[in-house]
C-alpha positions as semicolon CSV with decimal commas, in nm:
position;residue;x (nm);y (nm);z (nm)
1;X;0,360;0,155;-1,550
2;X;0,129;-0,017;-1,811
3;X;0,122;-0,403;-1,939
4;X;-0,088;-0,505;-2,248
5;X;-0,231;-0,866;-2,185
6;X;-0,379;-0,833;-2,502
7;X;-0,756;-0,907;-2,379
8;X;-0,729;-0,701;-2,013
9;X;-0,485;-0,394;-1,978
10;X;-0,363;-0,276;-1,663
11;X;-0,258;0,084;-1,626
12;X;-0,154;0,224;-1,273
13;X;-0,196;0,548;-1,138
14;X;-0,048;0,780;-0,962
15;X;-0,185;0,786;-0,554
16;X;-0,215;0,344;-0,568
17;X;-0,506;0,326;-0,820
18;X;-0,525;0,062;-1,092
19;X;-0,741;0,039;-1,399
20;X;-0,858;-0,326;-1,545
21;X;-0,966;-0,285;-1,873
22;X;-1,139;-0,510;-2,096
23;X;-1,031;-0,453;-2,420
24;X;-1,169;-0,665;-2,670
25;X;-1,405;-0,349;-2,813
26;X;-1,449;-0,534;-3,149
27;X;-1,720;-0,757;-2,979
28;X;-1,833;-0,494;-2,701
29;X;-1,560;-0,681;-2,449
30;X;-1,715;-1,011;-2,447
31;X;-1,555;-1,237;-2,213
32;X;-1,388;-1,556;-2,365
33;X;-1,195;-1,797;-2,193
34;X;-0,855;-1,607;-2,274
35;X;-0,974;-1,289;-2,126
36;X;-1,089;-1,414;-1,812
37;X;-0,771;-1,601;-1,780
38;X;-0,579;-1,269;-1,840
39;X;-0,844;-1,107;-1,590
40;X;-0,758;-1,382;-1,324
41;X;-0,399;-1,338;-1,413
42;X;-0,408;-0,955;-1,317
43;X;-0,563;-0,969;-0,991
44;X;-0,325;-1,261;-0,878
45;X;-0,044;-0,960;-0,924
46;X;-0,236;-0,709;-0,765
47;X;-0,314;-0,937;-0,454
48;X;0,009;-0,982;-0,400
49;X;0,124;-0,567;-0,426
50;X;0,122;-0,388;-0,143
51;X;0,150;-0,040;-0,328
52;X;-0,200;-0,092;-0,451
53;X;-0,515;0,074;-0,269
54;X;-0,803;0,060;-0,504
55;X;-0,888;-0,126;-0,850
56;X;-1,115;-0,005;-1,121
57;X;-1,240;-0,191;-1,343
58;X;-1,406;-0,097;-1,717
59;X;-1,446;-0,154;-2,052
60;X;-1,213;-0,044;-2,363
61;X;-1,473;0,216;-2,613
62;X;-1,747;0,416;-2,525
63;X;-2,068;0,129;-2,584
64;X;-1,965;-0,120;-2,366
65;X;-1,841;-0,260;-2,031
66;X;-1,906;-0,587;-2,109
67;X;-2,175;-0,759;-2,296
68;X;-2,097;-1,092;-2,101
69;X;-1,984;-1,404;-2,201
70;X;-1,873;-1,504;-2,599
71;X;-2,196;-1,635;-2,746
72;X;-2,003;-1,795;-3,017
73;X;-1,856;-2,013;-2,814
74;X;-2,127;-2,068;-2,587
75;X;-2,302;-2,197;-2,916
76;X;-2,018;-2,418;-3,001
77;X;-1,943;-2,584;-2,685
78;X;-1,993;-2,852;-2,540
79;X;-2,147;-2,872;-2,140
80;X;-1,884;-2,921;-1,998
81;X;-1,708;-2,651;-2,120
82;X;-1,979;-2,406;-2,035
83;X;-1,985;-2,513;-1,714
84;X;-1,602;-2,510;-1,744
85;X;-1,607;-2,147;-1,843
86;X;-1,830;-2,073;-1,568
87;X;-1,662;-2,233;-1,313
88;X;-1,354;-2,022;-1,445
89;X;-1,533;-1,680;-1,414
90;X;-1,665;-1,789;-1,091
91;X;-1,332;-1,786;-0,963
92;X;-1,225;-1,419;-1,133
93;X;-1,529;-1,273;-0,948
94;X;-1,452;-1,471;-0,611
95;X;-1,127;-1,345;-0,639
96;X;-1,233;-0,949;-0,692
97;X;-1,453;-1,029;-0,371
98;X;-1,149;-1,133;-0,158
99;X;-0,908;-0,892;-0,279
100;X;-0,839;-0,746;-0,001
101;X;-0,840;-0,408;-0,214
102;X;-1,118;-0,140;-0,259
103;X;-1,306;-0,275;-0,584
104;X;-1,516;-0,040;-0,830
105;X;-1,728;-0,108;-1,132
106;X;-1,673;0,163;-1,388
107;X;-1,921;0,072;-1,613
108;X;-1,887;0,293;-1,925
109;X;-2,191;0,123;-2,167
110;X;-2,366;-0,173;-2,189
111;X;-2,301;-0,434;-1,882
112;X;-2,490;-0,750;-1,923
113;X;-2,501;-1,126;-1,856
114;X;-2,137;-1,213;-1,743
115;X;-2,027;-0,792;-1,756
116;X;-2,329;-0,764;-1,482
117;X;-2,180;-1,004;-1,323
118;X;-1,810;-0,905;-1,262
119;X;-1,923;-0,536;-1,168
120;X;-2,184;-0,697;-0,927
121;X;-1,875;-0,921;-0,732
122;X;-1,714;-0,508;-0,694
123;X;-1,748;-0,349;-0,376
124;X;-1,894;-0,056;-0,533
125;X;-2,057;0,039;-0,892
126;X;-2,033;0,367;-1,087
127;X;-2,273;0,407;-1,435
128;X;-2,247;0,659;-1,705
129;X;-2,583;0,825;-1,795
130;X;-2,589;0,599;-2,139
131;X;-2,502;0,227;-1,975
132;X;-2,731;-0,019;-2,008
133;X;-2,732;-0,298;-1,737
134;X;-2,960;-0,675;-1,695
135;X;-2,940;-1,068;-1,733
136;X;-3,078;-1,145;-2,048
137;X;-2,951;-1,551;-2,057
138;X;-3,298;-1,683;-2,046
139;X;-3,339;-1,489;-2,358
140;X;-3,111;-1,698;-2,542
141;X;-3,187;-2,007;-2,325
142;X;-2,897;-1,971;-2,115
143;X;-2,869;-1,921;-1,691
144;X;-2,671;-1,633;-1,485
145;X;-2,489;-1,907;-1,352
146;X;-2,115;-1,652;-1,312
147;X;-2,296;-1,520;-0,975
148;X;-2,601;-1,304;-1,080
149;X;-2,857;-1,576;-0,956
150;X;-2,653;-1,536;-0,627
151;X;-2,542;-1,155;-0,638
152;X;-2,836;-0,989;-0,799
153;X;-3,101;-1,038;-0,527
154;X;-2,843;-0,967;-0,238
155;X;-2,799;-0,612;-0,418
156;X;-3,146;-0,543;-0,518
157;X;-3,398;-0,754;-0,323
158;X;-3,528;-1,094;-0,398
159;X;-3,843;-0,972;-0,600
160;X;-3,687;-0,768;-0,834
161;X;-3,402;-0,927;-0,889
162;X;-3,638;-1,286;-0,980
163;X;-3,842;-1,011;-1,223
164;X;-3,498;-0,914;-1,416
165;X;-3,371;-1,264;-1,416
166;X;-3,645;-1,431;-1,553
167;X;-3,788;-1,158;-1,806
168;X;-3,400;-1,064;-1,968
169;X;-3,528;-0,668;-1,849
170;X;-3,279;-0,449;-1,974
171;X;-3,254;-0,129;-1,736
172;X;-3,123;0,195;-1,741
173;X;-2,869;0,337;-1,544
174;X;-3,148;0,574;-1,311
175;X;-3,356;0,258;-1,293
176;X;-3,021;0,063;-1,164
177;X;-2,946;0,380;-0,931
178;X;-3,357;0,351;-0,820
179;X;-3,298;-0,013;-0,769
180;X;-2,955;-0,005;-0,604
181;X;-2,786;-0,191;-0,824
182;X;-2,503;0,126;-0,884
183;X;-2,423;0,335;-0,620
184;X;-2,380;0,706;-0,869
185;X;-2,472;0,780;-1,218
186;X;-2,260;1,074;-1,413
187;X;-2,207;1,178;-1,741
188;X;-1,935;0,937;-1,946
189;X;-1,685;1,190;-1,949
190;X;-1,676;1,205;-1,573
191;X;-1,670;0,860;-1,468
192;X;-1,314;0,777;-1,418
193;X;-1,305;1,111;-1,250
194;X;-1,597;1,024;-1,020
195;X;-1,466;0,668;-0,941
196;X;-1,125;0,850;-0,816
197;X;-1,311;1,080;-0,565
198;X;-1,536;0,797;-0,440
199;X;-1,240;0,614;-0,381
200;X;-1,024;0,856;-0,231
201;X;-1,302;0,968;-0,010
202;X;-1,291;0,563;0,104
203;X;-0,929;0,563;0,115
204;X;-0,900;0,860;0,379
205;X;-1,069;0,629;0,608
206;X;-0,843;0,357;0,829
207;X;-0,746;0,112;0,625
208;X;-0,785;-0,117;0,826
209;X;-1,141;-0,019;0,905
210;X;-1,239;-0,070;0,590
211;X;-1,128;-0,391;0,505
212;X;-1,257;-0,511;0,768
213;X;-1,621;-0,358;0,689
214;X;-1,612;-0,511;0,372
215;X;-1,486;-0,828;0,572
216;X;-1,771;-0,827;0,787
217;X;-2,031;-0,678;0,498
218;X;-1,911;-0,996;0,218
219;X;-1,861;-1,308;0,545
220;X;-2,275;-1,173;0,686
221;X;-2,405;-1,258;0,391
222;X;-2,400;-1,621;0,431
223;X;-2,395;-1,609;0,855
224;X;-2,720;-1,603;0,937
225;X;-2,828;-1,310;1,182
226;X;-2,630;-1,439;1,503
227;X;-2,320;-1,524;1,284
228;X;-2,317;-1,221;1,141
229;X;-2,364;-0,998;1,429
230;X;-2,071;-1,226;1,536
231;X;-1,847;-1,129;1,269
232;X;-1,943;-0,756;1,301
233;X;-1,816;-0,790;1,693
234;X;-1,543;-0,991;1,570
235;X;-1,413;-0,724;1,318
236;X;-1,446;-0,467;1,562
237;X;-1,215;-0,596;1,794
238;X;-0,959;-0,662;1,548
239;X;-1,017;-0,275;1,403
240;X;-0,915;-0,181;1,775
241;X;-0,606;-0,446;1,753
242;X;-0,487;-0,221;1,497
243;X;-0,240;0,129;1,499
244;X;-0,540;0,316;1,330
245;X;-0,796;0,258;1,584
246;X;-0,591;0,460;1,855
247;X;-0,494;0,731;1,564
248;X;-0,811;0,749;1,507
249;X;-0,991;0,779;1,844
250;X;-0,682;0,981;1,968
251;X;-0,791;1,223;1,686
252;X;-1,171;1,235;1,759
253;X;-1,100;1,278;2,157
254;X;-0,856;1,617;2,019
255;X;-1,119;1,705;1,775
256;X;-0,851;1,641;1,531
257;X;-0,885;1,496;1,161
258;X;-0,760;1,190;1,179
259;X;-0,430;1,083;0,918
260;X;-0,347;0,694;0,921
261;X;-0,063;0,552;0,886
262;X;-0,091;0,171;0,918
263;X;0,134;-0,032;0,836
264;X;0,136;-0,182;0,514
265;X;0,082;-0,535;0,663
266;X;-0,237;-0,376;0,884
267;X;-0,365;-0,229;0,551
268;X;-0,443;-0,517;0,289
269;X;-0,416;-0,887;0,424
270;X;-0,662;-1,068;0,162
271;X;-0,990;-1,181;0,287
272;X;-1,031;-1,555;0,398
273;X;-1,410;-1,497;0,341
């Protein structure tokens, strides 16, 4: 099944996986207003499926992901609409937080400014050898104001994520693998096929299980230490609420692989993060 959107097109896969792609290639996938709107559209649909396990997301041609947001129209706007546009984008990437689905950057080329900043709201981030990733706004007198003044530093550490915002650094992928900032680096050609097998490897897992990690991984964040380890008792007792928690520890006590079947309902209830 395939849709065209014009500016995002969704393809799904065999096995519950969708692709997202950004496909305006002319301008290395900059995001405009109308693409983020198509974006926003997209995951709406896919909240609300229950036949879909995992989203990728990527970038239409080989150079880019996304080189963030439309700098024409940043130059023509007025502030309000920037902050208009961000507030939009901020709601995209709050949205690919809370899902509810397994969420992974693909990012095929270049991935800066507002690009950095939708594969950084992703549970999980894949780079080709040849992508390019960093926040160069202050460059052109702008602000990661879509999430990377938030994001960036809770992936990579206060320190250097202050060093990359403020200088515009542009880093390599083995410098964002060094850093943390992408969890694998392969060649092009094998990223789509690497992003399946990381997935499916997650996907084998309870269901249930994971959503809830991610529940209690995305809700710590802003807890505090006691609120978090809260949470983290919290999701554990609803993990053992759950069908998959006695397939599971049935399976381990038979030295058995485990094979879960949840329910549908079990398996992807969107996070109220």
């Amino acid at each position: 099944m395939e849709s065209d959107n014009e500016q995002v097109l969704f393809t799904r896969r065999t096995g519950r996986l969708v692709y997202l792609v950004l496909n305006r290639p002319g301008v290395h996938n900059a995001l405009s207003r109308e693409l983020l709107l198509a974006l926003r559209r997209e995951l709406e649909l896919i909240r609300d499926d229950p036949g879909v396990d995992a989203v990728f997301f990527t970038g239409a041609g080989e150079r880019a992901f996304s080189a963030g947001a439309d700098i024409g129209f940043l130059h023509r706007a007025t502030p309000l609409d920037v902050r208009e546009l961000a507030l939009l984008a901020i709601s995209v990437t709050r949205l690919i937080e809370e899902l509810g689905r397994l969420t992974i950057a693909l990012i095929n080329g270049f991935a800066l400014g507002g690009g950095l900043e939708l594969a950084e709201a992703c549970m999980l981030r894949i780079a080709s050898r040849e992508a390019r990733m960093g926040h160069p706004e202050v460059r052109i007198g702008a602000v990661a104001g879509w999430g990377g003044t938030t994001r960036l530093p809770r992936l990579i550490g206060r320190g250097r994520a202050t060093e990359m915002l403020l200088t515009g650094e542009i880093i390599d992928a083995d410098e964002a693998l060094r850093l943390g900032l992408v969890n694998r680096v392969v060649e092009g050609s094998e990223l789509r096929q690497e992003g399946e097998r990381l997935a499916g490897q997650i996907l084998d897992n309870s269901p249930v299980a994971v959503r809830l990690t991610w529940e209690a991984i995305l809700g710590g964040q802003d807890a505090g230490l006691a609120g978090s380890l809260r949470l983290g008792a919290d999701c554990f007792g609803l993990a053992a609420a759950s069908s998959d928690f006695r397939t599971g520890t049935a399976a381990f006590l038979n030295r058995e692989k485990a094979r879960f079947h949840a329910a549908r309902e079990d398996r992807i209830v969107p996070s109220s993060s």
